[in-house]
C-alpha positions in Angstrom: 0.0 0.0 0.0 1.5 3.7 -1.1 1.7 6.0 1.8 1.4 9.5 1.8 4.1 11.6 3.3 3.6 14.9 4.6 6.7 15.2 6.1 10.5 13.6 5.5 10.9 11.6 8.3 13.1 12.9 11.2 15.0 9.3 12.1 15.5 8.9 15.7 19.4 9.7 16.9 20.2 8.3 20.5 22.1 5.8 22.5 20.5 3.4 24.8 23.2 4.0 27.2 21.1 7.3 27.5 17.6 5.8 28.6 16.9 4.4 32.0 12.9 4.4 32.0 10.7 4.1 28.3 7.0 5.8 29.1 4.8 4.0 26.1 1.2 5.4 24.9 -1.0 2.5 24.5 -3.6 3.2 22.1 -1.9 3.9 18.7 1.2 3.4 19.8 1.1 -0.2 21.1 -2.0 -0.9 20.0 -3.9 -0.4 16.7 -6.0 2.6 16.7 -8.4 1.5 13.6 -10.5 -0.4 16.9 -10.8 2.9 18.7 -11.6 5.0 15.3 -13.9 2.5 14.1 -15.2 2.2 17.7 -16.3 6.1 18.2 -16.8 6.7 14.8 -19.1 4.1 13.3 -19.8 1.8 15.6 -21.2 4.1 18.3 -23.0 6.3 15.9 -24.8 3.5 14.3 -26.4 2.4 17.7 -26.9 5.8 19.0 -28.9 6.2 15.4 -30.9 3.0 15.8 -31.8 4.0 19.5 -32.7 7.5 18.4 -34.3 7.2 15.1 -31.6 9.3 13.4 -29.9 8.3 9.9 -26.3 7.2 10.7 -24.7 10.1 9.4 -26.8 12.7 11.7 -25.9 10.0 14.7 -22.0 11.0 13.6 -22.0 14.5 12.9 -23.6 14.8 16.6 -21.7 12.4 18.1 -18.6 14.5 16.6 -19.0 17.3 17.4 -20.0 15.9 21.4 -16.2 14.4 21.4 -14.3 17.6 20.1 -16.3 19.4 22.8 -14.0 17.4 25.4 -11.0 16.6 23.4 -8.0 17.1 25.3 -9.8 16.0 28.5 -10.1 13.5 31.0 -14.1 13.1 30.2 -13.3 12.2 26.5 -11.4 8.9 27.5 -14.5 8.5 30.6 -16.7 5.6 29.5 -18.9 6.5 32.4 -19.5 9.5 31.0 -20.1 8.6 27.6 -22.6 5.8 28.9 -24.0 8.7 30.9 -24.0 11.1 27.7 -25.4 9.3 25.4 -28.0 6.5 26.9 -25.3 3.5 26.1 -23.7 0.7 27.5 -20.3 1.6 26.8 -18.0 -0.7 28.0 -20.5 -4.0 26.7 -20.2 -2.3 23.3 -16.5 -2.3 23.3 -16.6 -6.0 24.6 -19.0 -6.5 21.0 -16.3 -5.4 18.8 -13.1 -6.7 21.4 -11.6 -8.9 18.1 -10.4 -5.7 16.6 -8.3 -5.0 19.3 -4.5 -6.1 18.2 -0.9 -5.6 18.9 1.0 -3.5 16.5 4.0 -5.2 15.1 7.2 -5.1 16.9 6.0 -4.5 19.9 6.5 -7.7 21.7 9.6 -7.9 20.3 10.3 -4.1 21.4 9.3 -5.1 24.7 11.8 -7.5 25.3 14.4 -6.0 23.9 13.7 -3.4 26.6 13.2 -6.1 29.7 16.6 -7.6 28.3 18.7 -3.9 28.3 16.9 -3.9 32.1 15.2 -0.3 31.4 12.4 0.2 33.6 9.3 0.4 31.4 5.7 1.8 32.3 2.7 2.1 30.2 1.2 5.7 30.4 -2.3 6.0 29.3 -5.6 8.6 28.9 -7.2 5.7 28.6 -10.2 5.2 31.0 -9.1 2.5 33.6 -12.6 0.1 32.5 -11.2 0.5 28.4 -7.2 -0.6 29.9 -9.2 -3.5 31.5 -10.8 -4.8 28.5 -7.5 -3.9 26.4 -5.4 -5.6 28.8 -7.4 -8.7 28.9 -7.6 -9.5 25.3 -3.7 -8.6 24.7 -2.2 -10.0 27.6 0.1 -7.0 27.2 0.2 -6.1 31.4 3.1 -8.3 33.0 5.7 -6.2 31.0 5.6 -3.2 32.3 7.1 -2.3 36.0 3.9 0.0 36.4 0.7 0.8 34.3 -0.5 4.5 35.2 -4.0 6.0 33.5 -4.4 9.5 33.3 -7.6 9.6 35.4 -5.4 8.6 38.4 -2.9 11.3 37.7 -6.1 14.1 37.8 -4.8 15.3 33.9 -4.5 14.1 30.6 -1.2 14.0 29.5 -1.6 16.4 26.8 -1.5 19.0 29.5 2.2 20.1 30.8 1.1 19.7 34.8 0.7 16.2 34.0 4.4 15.0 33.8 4.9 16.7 36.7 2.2 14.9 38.9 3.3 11.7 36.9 7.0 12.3 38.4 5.8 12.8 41.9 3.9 9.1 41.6 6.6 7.7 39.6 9.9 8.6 39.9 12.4 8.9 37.6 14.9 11.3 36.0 13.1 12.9 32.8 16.8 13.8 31.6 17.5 9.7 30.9 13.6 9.2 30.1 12.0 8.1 26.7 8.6 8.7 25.9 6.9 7.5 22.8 3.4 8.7 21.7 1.4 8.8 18.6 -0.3 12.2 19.5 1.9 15.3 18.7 0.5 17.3 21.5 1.0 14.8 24.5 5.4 15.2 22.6 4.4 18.7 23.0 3.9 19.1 26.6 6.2 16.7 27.3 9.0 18.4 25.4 7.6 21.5 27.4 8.6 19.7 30.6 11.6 18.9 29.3 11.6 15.1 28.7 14.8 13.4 28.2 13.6 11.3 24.4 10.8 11.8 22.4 9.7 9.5 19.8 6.2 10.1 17.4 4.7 6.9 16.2 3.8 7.9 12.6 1.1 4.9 11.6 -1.4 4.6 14.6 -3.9 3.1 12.7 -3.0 0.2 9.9 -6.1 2.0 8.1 -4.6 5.2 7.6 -1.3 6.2 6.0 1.8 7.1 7.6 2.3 10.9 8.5 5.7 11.7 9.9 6.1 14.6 12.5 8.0 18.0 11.3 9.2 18.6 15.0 9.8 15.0 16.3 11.5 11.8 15.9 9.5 9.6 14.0 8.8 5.9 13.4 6.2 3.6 11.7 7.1 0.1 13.9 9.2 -0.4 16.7 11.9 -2.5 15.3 13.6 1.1 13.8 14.4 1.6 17.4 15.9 -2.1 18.2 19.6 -1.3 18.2 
């Protein structure tokens, strides 16, 4: 499949020596994000229509414009509040459509390469802790990581700056000899804004969608490019 490139791709340039303690994203970066697009934008539409005799495509452009209104937030990752919000069973609809939950590629093998160079290695999420649950469950991702920290517990989302800073006070570790990788430029951004040791963007969240390389961050599609 072609890809479109926006950007040249800025190649990650660091020693492992460097790195003590890898912060990793989980939806998009570990995991494929195609389940949690198609998740929020058709599957939740199409029930929210058929419960609400709208066509699907008002049920979207609502639903929409409902999750911009709290992007950046802690309620936009809050399955309570969307079961709240909009009259549905959340977390038994994600359970419905679980089988398109997967592992990007590399990542195992990225994981072990990091449990084998002894770096400590937490998973750092906005996910909502009922979403990590069913995540968790159907990946058997959670015995590699020393500690497995949601945003909700930290009281921010990580694309806010005060975040790191609460995350360091439950967590600690030096930030200097810390990488983070994230598929969402502006969790990078307030990261880089607190001064974070290593910064990689994950350019491919979603197999579905082509790969868009950051203009201000190191980039890669899979995690084998930073197995060396």
């Amino acid at each position: 499949m072609s890809t479109l490139q926006h950007h040249q791709q800025i190649h990650p340039n660091f020693s492992w020596s460097e790195i003590d303690t890898v912060l990793l994203d989980m939806d998009g970066t570990l995991l494929d994000k195609y389940f949690d697009d198609f998740f929020w934008e058709e599957y939740v539409p199409k029930i929210f229509a058929e419960q609400n005799q709208m066509t699907s495509d008002q049920a979207r452009k609502e639903l929409l414009k409902r999750y911009q209104g709290v992007e950046s937030t802690l309620q936009w990752t809050d399955l309570d509040y969307w079961s709240e919000q909009l009259g549905l069973d959340i977390p038994e609809l994600k359970c419905k459509v679980d089988h398109l939950i997967q592992v990007h590629p590399f990542v195992i093998d990225f994981l072990k390469f990091l449990r084998t160079s002894g770096k400590q290695v937490h998973l750092i999420t906005n996910a909502h802790s009922k979403t990590l649950e069913i995540k968790l469950r159907k990946t058997a991702l959670g015995s590699w990581f020393d500690r497995i920290i949601c945003a909700e517990e930290v009281g921010e989302a990580k694309e806010h700056p005060a975040f790191w800073n609460k995350l360091e006070a439950m967590l600690p570790y030096d930030r200097k000899r810390t990488l983070l990788a994230d598929d969402t430029a502006k969790v990078l951004r307030s990261a880089s804004q607190y001064e974070m040791g290593f910064l990689i963007f994950v350019a491919r969240p979603s197999s579905r969608q082509p790969v868009r390389y950051s203009h201000e961050f190191p980039s890669i599609v899979t995690f084998d490019e930073i197995i060396f």
